[in-house]
N, C-alpha and C positions, 0 to 999 in steps of 0.2 A: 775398577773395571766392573764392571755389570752385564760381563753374558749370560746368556741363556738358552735354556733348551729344552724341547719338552721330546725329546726323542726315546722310545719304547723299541728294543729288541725285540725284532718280529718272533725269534724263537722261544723269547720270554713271557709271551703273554699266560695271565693266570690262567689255569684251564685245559692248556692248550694239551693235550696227547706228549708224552715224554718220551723221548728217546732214552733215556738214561746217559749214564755216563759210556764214556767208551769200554767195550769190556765187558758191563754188569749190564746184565737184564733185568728189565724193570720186574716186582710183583703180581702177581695176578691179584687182583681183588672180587671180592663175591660182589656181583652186582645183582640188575633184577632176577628174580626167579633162581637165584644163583650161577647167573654166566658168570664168568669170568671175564672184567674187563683190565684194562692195559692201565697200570700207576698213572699217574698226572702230576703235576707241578700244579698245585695248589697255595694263590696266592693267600702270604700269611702278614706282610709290610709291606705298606705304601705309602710313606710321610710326606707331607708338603711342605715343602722350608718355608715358604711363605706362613703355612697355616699355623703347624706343628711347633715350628721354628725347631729349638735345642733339645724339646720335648720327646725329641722323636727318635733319641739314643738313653740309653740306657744308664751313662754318665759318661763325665766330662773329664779332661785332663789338660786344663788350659791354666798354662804359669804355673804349676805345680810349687814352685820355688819363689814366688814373685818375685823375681828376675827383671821384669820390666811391667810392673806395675803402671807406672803415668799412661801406654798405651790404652788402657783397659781391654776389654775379652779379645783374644787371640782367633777365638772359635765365633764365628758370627752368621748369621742368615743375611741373604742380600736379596731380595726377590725370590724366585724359585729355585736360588743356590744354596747350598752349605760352603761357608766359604773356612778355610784354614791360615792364617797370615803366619809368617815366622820372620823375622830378623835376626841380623846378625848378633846382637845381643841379649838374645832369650838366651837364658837358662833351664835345666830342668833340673829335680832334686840332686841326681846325679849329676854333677857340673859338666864334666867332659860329652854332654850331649844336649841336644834338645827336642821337647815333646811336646805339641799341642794335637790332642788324640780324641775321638768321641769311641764309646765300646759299646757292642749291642744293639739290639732292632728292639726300640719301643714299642710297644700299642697299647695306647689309653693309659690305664694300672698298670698294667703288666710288661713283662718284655721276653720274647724266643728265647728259648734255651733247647739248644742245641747238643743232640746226648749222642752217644754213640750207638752204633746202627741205624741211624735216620740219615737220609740225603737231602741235602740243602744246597739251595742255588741263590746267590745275589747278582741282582743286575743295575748298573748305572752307568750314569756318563761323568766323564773326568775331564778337569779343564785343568794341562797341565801347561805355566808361561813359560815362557827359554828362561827365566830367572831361576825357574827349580831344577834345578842340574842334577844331574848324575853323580856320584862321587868318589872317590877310589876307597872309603871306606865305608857304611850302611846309612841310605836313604830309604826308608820303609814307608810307603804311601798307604800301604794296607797290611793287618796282621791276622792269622787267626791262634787265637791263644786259649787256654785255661784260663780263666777267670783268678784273679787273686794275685796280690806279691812277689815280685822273685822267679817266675815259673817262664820259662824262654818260650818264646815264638813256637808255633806248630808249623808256619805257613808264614811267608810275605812275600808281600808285592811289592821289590824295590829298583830305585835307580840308582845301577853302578856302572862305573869304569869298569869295561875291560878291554884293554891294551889302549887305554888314551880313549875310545871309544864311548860314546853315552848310548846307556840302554837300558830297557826297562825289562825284571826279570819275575818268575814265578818261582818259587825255591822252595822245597821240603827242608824246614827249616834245622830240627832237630838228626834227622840221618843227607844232609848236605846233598841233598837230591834236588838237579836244575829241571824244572819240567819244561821249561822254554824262556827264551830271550830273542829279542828284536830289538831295532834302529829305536833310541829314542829320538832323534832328531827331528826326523820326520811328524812326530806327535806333539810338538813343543807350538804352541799358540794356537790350539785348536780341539774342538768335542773329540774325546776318542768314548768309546761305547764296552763295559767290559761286563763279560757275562763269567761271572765266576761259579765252580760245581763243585761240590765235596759229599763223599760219602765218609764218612764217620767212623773208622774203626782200627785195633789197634793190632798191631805186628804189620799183614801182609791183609788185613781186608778192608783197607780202604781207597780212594779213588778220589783225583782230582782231576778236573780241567778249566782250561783257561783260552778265552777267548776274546781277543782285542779287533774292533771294528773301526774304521775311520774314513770318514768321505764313502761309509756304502761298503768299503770293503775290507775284507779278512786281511787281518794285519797278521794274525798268527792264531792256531786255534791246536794247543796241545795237550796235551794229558799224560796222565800215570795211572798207572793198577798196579795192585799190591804192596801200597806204602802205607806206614804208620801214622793216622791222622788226627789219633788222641792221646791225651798226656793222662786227667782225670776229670773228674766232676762234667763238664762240660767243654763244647768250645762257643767260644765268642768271639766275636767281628769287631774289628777296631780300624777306623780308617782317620788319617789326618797326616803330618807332617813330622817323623820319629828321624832325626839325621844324628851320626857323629860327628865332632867338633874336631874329631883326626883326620879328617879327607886332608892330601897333599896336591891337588888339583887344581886349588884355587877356584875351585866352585861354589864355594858357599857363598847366598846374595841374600838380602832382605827378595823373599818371594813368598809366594800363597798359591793356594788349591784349591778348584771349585768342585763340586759334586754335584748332583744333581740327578733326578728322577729316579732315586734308590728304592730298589724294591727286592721283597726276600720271598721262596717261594720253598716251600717243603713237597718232595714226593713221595707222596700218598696214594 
């Protein structure tokens, strides 16, 4: 399959006046003469999978285990996509699951890093097929984690069962906090648009929202204040296709994920 799309959330443009998250009031910053003007969402990533192609994350997590080596790369660029394939017979190091993952916003040398007390926002479009189901145990499309080994999720964007039900969820990962869920169904063969927001900080001062767009309109647009949003060192971005091998739903299919027009913006 080779869709595409070159669709830009009109609330995401770089530049644009912030609102902040729900909750938090943006910064004042010293401007000319010393007004004070209102924070901004300051583009900081814009990769072109065409251009950039795999360059455009920070590293890669494709066949950790070579698992199914004769396919070759799991993780691949198609035109202006990021695409992610998984089969039924990938493995990951860990058997009872499987991961083909990219982590981190490149640019050129270097790559974001994400500390605490900063607010950051990613925006893309997600091409998700009726092959990538829902599961009744963890389908993780998106993560934000710590960096490094062993260290659990902060954050994910997954698709699970509940009550027989497919749906796609936003979840504080570490204190089991649902920030919102909606109808996957509905979003199965087609662009949905997600504007994701986190402020950075740990006990009670940090801040998420979550914002899913499809055909023009608000699929769901929720938040939290006052959750724990850092573990240490950093956090990082990781998006691609992370499922268990224990779903009892009969969901699991050879399926893929597309991405497209990911962009990262810091408010400053």
């Amino acid at each position: 399959m080779t869709a595409s799309r070159r669709t830009i959330l009109g609330a995401a443009i770089g530049g644009a006046a912030a609102a902040g998250l729900p909750g938090l009031v943006p910064p004042a910053a010293a401007g000319p003469r010393g007004a004070a003007r209102a924070a901004q969402w300051q583009l900081r990533w814009s990769p072109s999978a065409a251009v950039d192609k795999l360059r455009a994350f920070e590293t890669l997590e494709d066949d950790r285990a070579d698992s199914h080596t004769s396919y070759g790369p799991h993780i691949t660029t198609e035109g202006d996509n990021f695409r992610f394939t998984m089969h039924t017979q990938d493995r990951d190091t860990s058997t009872d699951r499987q991961r083909h993952e990219v982590t981190g916003c490149r640019s050129g040398d270097s790559f974001l890093r994400w500390k605490s007390g900063e607010t950051w926002r990613v925006t893309y479009s997600m091409f998700i097929p009726a092959a990538l189901k829902a599961t009744s145990t963890f389908t993780h499309i998106m993560q934000m984690k710590q960096p490094g080994a062993g260290s659990s999720p902060i954050i994910v964007q997954s698709l699970r069962r509940d009550g027989g039900r497919q749906t796609i969820e936003l979840k504080i990962f570490t204190s089991n906090i649902l920030v919102g869920r909606t109808d996957l169904a509905p979003l199965h063969d087609k662009w949905t648009d997600v504007d994701f927001q986190i402020k950075i900080g740990n006990g009670t001062s940090g801040s998420v929202r979550w914002i899913l767009k499809s055909g023009g309109k608000t699929v769901i647009d929720a938040s939290k204040n006052g959750v724990d949003t850092f573990l240490a060192d950093r956090v990082r971005p990781k998006w691609g296709i992370y499922r268990s091998l224990g779903d009892s739903s009969g969901s699991l299919q050879n399926c893929h994920l597309l991405l497209t027009n990911m962009r990262g913006y810091q408010l400053v």
